[in-house]
C-alpha positions in Angstrom: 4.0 -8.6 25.2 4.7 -12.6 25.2 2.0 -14.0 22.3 1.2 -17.3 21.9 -2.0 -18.8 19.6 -4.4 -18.7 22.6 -4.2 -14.9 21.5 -6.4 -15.5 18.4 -9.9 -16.3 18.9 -12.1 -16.9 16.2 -9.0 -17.1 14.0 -8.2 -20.6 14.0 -8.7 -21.1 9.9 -7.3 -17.6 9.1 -3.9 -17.0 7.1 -2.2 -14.9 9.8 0.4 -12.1 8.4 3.0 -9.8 10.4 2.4 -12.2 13.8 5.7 -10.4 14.7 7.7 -7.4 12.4 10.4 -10.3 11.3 7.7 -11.8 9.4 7.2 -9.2 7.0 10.4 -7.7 5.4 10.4 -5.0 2.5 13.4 -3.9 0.7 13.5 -1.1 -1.5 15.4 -2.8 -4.8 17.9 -0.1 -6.6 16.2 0.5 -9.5 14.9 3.2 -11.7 15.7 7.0 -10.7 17.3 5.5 -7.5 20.0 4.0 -9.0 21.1 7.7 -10.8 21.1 8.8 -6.9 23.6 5.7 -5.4 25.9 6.6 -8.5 25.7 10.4 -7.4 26.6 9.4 -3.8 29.8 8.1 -4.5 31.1 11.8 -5.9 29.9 12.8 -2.3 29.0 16.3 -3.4 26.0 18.0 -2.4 23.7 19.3 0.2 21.7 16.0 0.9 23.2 13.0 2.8 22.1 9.7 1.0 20.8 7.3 3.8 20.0 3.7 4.1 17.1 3.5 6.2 15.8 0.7 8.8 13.0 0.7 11.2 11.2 -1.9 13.1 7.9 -1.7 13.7 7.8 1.9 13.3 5.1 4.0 10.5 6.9 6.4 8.5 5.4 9.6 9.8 6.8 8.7 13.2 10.5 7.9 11.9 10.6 11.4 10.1 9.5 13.2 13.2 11.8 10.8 15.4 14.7 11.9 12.6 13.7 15.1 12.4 14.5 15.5 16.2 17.2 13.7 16.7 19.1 15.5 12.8 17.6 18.6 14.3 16.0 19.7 10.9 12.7 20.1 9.7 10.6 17.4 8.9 10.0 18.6 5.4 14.0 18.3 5.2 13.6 14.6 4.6 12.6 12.7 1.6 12.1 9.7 0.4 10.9 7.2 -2.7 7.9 5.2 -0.6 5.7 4.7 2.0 7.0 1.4 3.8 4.8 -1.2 6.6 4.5 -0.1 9.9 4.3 -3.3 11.5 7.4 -4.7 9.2 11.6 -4.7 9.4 11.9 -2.1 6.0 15.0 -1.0 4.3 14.5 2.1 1.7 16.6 5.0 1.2 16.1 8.5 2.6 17.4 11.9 1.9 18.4 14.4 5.0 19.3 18.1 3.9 22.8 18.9 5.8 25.7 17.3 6.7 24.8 14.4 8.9 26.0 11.4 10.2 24.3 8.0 10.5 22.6 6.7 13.8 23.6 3.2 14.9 19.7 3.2 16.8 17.0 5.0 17.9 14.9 3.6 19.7 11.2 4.9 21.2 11.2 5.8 24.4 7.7 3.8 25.5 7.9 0.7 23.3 11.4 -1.1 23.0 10.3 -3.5 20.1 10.3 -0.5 17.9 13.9 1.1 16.7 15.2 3.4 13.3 18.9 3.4 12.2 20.6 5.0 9.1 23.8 4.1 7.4 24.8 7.2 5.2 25.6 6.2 1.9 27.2 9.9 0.7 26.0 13.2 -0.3 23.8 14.3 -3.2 22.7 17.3 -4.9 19.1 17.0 -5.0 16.5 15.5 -2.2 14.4 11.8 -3.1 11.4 12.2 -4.5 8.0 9.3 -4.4 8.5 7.2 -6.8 12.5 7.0 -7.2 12.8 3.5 -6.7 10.8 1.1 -9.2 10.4 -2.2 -7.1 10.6 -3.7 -3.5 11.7 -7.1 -2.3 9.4 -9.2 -0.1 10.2 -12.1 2.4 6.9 -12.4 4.4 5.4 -15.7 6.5 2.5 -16.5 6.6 1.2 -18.4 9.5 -1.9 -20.5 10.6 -2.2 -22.2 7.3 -3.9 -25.7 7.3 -1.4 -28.6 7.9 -2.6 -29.9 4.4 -1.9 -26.6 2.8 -0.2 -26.8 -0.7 1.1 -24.6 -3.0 1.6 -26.0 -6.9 5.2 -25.7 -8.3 3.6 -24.4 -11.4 1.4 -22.0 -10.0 1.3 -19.3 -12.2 2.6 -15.9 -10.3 2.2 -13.3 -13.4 -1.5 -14.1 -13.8 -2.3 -12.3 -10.4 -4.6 -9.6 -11.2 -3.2 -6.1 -10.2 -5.4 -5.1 -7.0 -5.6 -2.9 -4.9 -5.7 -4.3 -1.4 -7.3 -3.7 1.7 -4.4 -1.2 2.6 -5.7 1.5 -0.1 -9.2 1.4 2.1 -8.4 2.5 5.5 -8.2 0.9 8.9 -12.7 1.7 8.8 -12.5 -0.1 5.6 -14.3 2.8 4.0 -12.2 5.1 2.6 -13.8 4.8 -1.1 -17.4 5.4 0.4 -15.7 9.2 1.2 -14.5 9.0 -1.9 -17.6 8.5 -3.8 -19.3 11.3 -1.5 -16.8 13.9 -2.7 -17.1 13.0 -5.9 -21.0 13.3 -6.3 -20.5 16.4 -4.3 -22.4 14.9 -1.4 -19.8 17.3 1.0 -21.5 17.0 4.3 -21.7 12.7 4.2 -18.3 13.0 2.9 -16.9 15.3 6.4 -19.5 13.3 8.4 -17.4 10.5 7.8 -13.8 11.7 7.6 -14.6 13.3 10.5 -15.2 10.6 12.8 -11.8 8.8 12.0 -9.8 11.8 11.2 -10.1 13.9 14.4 -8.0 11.8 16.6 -5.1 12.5 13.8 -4.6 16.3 13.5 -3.7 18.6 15.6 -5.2 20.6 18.7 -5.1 24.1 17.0 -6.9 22.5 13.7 -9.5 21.0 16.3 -10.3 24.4 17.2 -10.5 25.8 13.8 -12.7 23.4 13.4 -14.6 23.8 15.0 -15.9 27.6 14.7 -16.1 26.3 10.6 -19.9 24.8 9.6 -19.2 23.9 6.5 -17.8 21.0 5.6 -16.0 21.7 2.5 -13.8 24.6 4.4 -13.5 21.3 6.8 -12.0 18.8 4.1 -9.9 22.1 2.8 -8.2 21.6 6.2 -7.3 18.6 6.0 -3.8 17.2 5.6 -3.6 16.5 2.1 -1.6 13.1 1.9 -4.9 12.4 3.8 -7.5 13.9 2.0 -6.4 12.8 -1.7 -6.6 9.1 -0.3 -10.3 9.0 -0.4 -11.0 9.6 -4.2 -7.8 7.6 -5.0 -9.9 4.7 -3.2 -12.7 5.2 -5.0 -11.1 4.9 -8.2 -9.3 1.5 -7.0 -12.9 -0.1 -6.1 -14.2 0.2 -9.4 -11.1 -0.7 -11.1 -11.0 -3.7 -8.5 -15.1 -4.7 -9.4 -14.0 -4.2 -12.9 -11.5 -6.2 -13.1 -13.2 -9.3 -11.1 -15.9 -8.9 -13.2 -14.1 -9.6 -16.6 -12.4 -12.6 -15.2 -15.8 -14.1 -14.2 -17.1 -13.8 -17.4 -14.3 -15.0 -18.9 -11.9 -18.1 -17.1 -13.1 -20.3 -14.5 -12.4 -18.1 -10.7 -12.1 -18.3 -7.0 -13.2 -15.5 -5.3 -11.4 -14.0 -1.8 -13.3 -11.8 0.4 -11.3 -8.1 1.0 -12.0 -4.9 2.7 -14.0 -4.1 0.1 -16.2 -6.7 -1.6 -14.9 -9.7 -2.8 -12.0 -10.5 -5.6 -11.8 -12.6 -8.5 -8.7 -14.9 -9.2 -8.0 -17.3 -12.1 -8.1 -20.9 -11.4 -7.1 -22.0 -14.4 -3.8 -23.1 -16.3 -2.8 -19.8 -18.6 -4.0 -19.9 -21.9 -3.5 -17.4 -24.9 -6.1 -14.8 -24.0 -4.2 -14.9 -20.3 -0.8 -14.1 -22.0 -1.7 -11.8 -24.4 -3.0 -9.5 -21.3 0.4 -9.9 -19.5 1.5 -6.2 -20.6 -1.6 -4.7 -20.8 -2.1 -0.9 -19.1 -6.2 0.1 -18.1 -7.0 3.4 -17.3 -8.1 4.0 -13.7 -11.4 5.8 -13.5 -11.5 9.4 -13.5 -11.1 12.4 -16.1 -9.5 11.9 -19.5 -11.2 7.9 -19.2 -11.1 6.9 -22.6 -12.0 3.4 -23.9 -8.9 1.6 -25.0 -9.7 -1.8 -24.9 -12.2 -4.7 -23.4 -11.2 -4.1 -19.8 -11.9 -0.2 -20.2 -15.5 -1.2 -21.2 -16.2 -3.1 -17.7 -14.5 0.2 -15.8 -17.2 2.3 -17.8 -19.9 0.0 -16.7 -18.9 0.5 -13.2 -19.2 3.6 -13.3 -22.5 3.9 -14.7 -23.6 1.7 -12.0 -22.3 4.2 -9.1 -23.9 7.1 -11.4 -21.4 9.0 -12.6 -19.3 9.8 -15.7 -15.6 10.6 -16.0 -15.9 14.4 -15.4 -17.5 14.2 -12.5 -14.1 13.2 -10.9 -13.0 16.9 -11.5 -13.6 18.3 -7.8 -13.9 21.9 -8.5 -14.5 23.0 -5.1 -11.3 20.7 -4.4 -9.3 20.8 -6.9 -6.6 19.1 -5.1 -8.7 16.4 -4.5 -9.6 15.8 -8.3 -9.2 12.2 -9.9 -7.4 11.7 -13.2 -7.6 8.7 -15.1 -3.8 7.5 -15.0 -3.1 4.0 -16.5 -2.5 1.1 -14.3 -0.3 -2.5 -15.3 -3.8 -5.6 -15.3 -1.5 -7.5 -13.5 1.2 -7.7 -11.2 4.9 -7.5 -11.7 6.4 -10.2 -9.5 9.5 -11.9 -10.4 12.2 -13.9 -8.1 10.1 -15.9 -6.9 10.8 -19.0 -4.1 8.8 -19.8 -1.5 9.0 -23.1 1.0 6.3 -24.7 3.2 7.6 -25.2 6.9 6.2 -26.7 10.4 4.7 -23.5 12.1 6.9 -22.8 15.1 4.1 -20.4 16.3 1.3 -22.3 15.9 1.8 -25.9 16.6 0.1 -28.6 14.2 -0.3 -25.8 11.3 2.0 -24.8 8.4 3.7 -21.9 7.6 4.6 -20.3 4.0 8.3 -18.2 3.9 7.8 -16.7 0.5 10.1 -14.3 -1.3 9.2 -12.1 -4.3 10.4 -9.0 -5.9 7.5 -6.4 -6.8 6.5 -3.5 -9.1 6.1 -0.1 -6.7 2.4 0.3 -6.6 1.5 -3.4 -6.3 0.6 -5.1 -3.2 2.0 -7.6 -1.6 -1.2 -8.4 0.2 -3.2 -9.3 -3.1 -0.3 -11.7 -3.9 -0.7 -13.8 -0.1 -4.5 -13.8 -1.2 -4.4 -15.4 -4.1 -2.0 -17.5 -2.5 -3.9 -18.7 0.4 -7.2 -18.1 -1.5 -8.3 -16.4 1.4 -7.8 -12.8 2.5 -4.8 -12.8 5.3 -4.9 -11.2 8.6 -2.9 -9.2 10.0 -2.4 -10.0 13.5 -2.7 -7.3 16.1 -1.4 -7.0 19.6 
């Protein structure tokens, strides 16, 4: 489909993000466990084939199944570090049990902008697991921007608090309202609402079952669970979020940006001692085993005596699956390599556009950094 700005009504002011896959680039940096696994490839011994995998405008559960088919092997046969963009050109590496070979390009049958290809890198002993890979590299452009839009040379990329970003609350935007239902034990609001965006995503046969099931914890039971642990996961990330915005509004002078969930707070100020002495600081996320380690842990525990309700009552015993724990979380993002230029938009004429690169602690979002960026939350522009 031919796009031209015409296409966005109502958008004229709007940061505009991923206008077409080429804008938004994500590279999966060797680093951490990954590394051990590229050194392991080069024996070439093993039962796994090491990939290098690239897709275009594709999610990941539809290049596993399209790999899946086209390796002949089970989708469960194929692993990987992260969860990449859909609407993105992503490098990351993949494990395929077997002895395979790589696919110069696969593309999907009904849309032709979309394509997956793998280069194998060599054979290895054990399969990728989440969380191999420590960071990703970014090149995104953002588009739309004001043509008076300017970005300091000293702006201060470590002092971007560690968000979670509008990704982490679903395409409804409410994904931490389930959340909070299943963690109060309010079962039946909780299905109520999963159910209304998470029917179109399974499967006839679980329809049916279903169906013939009233109650709605045997419901959420059924669900997928790289679905269903999303919710209280996203529960946990908007009171860390409020926490977190609240603490710098009490305590630096702050801009807020509108997100998916509320509104986030960003320091407008030059960094000072309390700023840098934060830099390295872990929270704990709300959830059982909370403890009170230091000043930000004090906001999260007010939080959570404003949604009415303590640490243990993130143990789901009906779920247990489902159950949140209090892991710790870095206050602010990990971004280094920074560079970024301001060009003529080529898209939209009489605007700006931002090319900024970055590299980026797994976990962080690349979204929070455009937003305090832009000072606006970005939109992602859909076609």
């Amino acid at each position: 489909m031919n796009k031209d700005s015409s296409d966005i009504e109502g958008l004229k002011r709007s940061p505009i993000i991923k206008y077409k896959p080429e804008d938004f680039q994500v590279i999966e940096e060797v680093s951490g466990e990954l590394e051990r696994f590229l050194e392991e490839a080069k024996d070439n011994n093993g039962e796994y084939c090491l990939f290098l995998l690239e897709k275009r405008n594709v999610d990941m559960r539809s290049a596993i199944k399209l790999l899946a088919k086209s390796y002949n092997v089970r989708e469960k046969d194929i692993s990987f570090s992260g969860n990449k963009d859909k609407k993105a050109v992503t490098k990351q590496y993949i494990t395929i049990k077997g002895k395979h070979k790589g696919i110069e390009i696969l593309k999907d049958k009904n849309e032709e902008d979309r394509y997956i290809k793998t280069r194998w890198i060599g054979n290895v002993a054990r399969p990728l697991f989440l969380g191999a890979h420590d960071r990703n590299r970014f090149i995104i452009c953002i588009r739309n921007l004001s043509n008076d839009f300017k970005l300091d040379s000293n702006f201060n990329f470590h002092c971007i608090p560690n968000y979670f970003h509008n990704q982490r609350f679903g395409k409804h935007k409410n994904n931490h309202l389930i959340g909070k239902n299943l963690v109060i034990g309010d079962y039946d609001k909780a299905w109520e609402m999963i159910h209304r965006e998470y029917i179109d995503k399974i499967e006839s046969n679980e329809k049916i079952a279903m169906k013939s099931i009233s109650n709605s914890i045997d419901n959420i039971r059924k669900i997928n669970r790289k679905f269903s642990e999303l919710y209280v996961e996203a529960f946990q990330s908007y009171i860390f979020n409020n926490a977190f915005s609240n603490w710098i509004r009490r305590n630096f002078a702050y801009y807020d940006v509108d997100y998916a969930a509320g509104r986030l707070a960003f320091i407008d100020e030059k960094t000072d001692e309390l700023i840098r002495s934060y830099y390295d600081e872990k929270v704990m996320l709300p959830g059982f085993g909370f403890e009170l380690n230091n000043i930000i842990d004090k906001y999260i525990e007010d939080e959570m005596k404003k949604e009415g309700i303590s640490p243990r009552d993130f143990i789901i015993r009906q779920i247990p699956w489902l159950s949140g724990e209090a892991i710790e979380r870095d206050l602010f993002i990990g971004i280094d390599d920074v560079s970024f230029s301001i060009e003529d938009d080529d898209i939209f004429k009489g605007k700006k556009m931002l090319r900024l690169e970055f590299s980026l602690t797994k976990g962080s979002y690349a979204t929070t950094v455009i937003a305090a960026v832009c000072r606006e939350d970005p939109v992602e522009f859909d076609y």
